[in-house]
C-alpha positions in Angstrom: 45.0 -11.2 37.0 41.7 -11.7 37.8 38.1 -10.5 36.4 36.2 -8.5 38.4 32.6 -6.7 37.4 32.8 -3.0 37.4 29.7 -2.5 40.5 26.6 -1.1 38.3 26.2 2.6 39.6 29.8 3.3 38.8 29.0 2.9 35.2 25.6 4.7 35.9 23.6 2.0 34.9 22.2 -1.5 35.7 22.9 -4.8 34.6 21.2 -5.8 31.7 20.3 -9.4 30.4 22.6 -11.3 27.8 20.0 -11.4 25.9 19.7 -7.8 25.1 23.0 -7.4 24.2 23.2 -10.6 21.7 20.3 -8.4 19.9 22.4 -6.0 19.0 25.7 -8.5 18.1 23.3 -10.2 16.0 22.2 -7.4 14.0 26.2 -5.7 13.7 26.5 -9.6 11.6 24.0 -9.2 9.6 21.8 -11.8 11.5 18.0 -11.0 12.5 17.1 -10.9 16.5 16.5 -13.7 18.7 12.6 -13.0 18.2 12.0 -12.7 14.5 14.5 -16.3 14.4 12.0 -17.5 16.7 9.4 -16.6 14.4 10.5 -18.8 11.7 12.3 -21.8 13.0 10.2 -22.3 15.7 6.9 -21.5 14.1 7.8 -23.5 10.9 5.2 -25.9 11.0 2.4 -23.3 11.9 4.1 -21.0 8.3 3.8 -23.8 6.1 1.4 -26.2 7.4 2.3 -29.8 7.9 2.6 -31.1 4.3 5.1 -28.5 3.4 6.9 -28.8 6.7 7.2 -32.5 6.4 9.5 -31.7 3.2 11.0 -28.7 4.1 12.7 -27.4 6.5 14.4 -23.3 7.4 18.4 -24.3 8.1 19.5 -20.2 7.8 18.0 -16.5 7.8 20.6 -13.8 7.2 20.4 -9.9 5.5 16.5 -11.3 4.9 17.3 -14.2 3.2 15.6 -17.7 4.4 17.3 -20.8 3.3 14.7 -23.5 2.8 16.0 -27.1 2.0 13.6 -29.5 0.2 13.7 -33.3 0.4 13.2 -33.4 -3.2 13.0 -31.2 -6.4 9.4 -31.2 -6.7 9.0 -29.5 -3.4 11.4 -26.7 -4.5 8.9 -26.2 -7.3 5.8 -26.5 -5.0 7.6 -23.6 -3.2 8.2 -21.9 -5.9 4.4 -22.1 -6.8 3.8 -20.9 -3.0 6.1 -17.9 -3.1 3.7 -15.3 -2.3 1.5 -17.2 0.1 5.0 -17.9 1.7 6.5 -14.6 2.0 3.1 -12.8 2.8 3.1 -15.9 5.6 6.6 -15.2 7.0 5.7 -11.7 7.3 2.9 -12.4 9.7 5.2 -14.4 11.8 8.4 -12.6 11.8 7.9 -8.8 10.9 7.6 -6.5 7.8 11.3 -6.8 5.9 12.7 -9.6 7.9 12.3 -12.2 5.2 12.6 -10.5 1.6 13.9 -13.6 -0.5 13.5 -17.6 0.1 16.5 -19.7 -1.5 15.4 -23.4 -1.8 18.4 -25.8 -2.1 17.5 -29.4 -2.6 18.7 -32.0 0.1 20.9 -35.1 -0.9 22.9 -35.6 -4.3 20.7 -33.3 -6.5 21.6 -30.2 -3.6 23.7 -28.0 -6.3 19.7 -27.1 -7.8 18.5 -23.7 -6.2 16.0 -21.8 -7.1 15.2 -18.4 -5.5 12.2 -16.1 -4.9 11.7 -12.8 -3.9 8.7 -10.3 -4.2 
């Protein structure tokens, strides 16, 4: 058997891109949309400022929650300190709602210590 595209007006519409499709996959798993994941990963550095970034690091943003892991245990209680600042900065970036709680997880044989903020 092979595959073969239905031809667009038979459907009644046009093609669309991938990418507005995986938008709406994304949100059906609880993961935010290309652009607000853009936001954050990509715009890290610019969030945080260079000091921060250069000891921690976004590795996942799901159902609002942004995991942060920290070189070191004094950075997850720099962050910690910064939790406002962050959030309010995150919101700027990515959208009203899209981050609502930062888990920090420290990096290395101390990772089991989390701590966790929210507004």
């Amino acid at each position: 058997m092979v595959w073969r595209p239905t031809p667009a007006d038979a459907l009644g519409r046009e093609p669309r891109p991938v990418s507005a499709s995986l938008g709406r996959i994304a949100a059906s798993l609880g993961a935010p949309r290309p652009d607000v994941l853009r936001a954050v990963f990509s715009r890290w550095n610019e969030v945080v400022g260079a000091d921060v970034a250069a000891h921690a690091r976004p590795v996942s943003l799901r159902d609002g929650l942004l995991v942060v892991m920290v070189d070191h245990p004094a950075w997850a209680t720099q962050l910690g300190y910064l939790r406002g600042d962050l959030l309010r900065r995150l919101e700027e970036a990515a959208g009203p709602g899209e981050v609502r709680e930062v888990e920090v997880k420290v990096a290395g044989p101390t990772g089991a210590r989390r701590t966790r903020s929210s507004p």
